[in-house]
FILUM-172349 format. One record per atom (N, C-alpha, C): x negated, y, z; atom name; residue number from 1. Coordinates in steps of 0.1 Angstrom, whole numbers, plus 5000, padded with zeros to 4 digits. Each point is the difference from the previous one (the first is absolute). Layout:
<pts>
+------+-------+------+------+-----+
| east | north |   up | atom | seq |
+------+-------+------+------+-----+
|    X |     Y |    Z |   CA | NUM |
...
+------+-------+------+------+-----+
</pts>
This chain:
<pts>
+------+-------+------+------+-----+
| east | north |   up | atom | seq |
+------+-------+------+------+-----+
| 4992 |  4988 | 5000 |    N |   1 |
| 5008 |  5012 | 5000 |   CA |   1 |
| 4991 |  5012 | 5000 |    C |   1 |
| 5004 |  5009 | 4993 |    N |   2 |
| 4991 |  5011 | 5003 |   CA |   2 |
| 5010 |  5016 | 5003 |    C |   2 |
| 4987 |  5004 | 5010 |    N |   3 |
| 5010 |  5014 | 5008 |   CA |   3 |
| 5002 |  5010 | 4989 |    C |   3 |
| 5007 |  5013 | 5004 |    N |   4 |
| 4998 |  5006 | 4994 |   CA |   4 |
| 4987 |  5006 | 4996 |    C |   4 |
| 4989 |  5005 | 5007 |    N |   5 |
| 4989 |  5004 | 4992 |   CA |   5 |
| 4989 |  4988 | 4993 |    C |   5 |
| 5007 |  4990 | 4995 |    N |   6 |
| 4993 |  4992 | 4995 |   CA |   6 |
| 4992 |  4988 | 5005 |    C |   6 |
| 5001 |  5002 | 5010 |    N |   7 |
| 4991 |  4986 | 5007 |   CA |   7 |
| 5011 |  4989 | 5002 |    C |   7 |
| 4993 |  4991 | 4997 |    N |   8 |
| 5005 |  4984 | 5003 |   CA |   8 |
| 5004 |  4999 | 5018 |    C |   8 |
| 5008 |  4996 | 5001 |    N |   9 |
| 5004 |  4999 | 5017 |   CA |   9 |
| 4997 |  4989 | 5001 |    C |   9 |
| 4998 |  4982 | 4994 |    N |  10 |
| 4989 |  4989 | 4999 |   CA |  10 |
| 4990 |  5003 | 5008 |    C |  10 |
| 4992 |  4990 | 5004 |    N |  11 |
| 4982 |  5000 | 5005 |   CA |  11 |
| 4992 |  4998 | 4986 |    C |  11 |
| 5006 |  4992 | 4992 |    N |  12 |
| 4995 |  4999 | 4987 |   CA |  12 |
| 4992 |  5014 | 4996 |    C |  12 |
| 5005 |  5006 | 4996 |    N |  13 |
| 4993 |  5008 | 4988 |   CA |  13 |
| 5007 |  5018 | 5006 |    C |  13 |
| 4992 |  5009 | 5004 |    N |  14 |
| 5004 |  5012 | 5007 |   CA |  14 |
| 4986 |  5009 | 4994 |    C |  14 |
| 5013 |  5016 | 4990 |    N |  15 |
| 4993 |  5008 | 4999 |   CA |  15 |
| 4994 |  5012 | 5013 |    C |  15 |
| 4986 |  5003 | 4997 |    N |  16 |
| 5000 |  5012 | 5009 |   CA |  16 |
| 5003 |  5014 | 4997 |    C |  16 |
| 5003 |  5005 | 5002 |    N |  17 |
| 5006 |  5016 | 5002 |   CA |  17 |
| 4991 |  5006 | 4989 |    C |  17 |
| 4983 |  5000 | 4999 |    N |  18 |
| 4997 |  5006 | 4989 |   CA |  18 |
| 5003 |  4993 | 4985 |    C |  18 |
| 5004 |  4982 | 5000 |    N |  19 |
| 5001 |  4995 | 4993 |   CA |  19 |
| 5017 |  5002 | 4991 |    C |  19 |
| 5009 |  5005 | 5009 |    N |  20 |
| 5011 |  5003 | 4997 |   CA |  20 |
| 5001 |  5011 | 4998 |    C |  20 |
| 4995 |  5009 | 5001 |    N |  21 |
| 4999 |  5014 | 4993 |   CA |  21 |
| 4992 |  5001 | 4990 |    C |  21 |
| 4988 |  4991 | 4995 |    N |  22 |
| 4997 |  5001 | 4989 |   CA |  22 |
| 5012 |  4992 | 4989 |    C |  22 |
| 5008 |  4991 | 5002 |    N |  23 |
| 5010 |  4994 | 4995 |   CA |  23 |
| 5009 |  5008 | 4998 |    C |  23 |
| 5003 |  5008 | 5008 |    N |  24 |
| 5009 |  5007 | 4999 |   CA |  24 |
| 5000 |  5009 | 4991 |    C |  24 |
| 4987 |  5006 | 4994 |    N |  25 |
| 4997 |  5013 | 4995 |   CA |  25 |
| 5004 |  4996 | 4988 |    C |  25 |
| 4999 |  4989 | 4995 |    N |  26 |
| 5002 |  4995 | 4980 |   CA |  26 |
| 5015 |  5008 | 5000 |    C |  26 |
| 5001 |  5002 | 4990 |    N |  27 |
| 5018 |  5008 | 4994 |   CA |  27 |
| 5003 |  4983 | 4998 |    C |  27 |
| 4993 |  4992 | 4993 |    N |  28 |
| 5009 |  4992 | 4995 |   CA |  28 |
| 5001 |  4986 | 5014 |    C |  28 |
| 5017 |  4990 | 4996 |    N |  29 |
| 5004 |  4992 | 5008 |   CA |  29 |
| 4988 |  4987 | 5002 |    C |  29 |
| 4992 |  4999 | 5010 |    N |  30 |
| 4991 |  4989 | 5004 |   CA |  30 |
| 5008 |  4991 | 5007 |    C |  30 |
| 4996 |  4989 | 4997 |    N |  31 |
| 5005 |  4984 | 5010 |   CA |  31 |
| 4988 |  4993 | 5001 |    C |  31 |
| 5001 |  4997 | 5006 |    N |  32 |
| 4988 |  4987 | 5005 |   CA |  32 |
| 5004 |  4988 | 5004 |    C |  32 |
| 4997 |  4994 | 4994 |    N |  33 |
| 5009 |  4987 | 5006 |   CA |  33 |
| 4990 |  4984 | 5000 |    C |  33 |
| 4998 |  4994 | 5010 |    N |  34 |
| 4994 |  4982 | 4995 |   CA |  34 |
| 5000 |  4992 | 4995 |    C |  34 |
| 4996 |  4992 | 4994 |    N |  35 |
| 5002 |  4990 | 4996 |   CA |  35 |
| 5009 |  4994 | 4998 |    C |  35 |
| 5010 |  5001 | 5009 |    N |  36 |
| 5012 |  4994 | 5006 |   CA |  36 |
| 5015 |  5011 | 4990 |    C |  36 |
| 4989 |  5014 | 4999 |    N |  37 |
| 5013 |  5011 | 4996 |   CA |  37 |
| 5005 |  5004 | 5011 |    C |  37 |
| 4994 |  4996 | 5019 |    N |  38 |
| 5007 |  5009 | 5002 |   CA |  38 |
| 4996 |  5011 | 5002 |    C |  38 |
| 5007 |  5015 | 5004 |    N |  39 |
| 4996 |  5010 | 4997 |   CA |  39 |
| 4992 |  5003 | 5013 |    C |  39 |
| 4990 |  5009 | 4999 |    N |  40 |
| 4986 |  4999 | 5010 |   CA |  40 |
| 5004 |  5015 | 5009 |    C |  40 |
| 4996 |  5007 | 4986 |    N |  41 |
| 5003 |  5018 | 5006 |   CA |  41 |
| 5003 |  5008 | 4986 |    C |  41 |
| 5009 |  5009 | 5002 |    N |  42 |
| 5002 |  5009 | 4991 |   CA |  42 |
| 5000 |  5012 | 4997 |    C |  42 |
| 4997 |  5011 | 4993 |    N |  43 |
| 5002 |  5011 | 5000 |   CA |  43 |
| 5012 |  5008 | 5002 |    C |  43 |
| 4996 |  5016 | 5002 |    N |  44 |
| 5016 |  5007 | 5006 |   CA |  44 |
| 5004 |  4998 | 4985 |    C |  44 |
| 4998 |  5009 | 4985 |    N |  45 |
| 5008 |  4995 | 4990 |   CA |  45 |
| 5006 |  4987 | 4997 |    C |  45 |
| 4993 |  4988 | 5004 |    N |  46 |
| 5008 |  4988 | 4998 |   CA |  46 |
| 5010 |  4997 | 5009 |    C |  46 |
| 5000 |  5004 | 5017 |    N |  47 |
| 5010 |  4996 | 5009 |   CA |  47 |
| 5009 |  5010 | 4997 |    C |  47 |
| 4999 |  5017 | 4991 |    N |  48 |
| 5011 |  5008 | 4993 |   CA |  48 |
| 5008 |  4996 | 4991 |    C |  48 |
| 4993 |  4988 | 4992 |    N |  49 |
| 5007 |  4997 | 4986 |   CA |  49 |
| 5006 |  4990 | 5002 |    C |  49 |
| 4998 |  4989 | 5014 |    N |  50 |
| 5005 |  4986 | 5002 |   CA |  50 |
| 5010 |  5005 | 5009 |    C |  50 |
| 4995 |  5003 | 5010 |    N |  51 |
| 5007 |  5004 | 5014 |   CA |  51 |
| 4992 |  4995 | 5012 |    C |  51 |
| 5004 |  5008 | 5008 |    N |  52 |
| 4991 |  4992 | 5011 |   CA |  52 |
| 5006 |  4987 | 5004 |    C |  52 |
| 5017 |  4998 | 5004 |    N |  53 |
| 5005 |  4993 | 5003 |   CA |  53 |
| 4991 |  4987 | 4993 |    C |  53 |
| 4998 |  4996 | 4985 |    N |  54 |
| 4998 |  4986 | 4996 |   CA |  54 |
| 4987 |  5000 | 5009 |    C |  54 |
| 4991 |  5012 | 5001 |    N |  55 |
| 4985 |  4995 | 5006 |   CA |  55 |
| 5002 |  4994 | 5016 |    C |  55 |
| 5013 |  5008 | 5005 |    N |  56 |
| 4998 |  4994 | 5014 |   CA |  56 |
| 5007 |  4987 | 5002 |    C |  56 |
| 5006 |  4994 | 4990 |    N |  57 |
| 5007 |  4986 | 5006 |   CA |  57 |
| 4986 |  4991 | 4996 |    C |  57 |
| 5010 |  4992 | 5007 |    N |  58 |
| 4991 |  4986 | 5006 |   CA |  58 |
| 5001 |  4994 | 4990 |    C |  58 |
| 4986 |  4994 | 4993 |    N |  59 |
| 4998 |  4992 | 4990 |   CA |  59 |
| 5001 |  4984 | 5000 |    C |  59 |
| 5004 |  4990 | 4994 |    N |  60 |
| 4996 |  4986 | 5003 |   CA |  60 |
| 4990 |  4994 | 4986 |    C |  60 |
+------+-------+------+------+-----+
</pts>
């Protein structure tokens, strides 16, 4: 699940603050996602274009 400023709420995989502000800075929609597809962390234009809602539900 990831919060609103982009970090993964998982122990897995967690942006840090300068890492999410450099993400943030692209205009264009970033996803990151594993191997798996699922989504890691995202940028503010992409949780603008999706919604935040899909980034905060719980994935299976």
């Amino acid at each position: 699940m990831i919060e609103n400023n982009g970090q993964m709420s998982s122990n897995k995989y967690k942006l840090g603050q300068i890492e999410t502000s450099i993400l943030d800075s692209f205009p264009d929609p970033i996803i990151i996602v594993d191997q798996n597809r699922n989504v890691l962390a995202a940028n503010f234009p992409a949780r603008e274009l999706i919604g935040n809602d899909y980034f905060n539900e719980e994935k299976n």
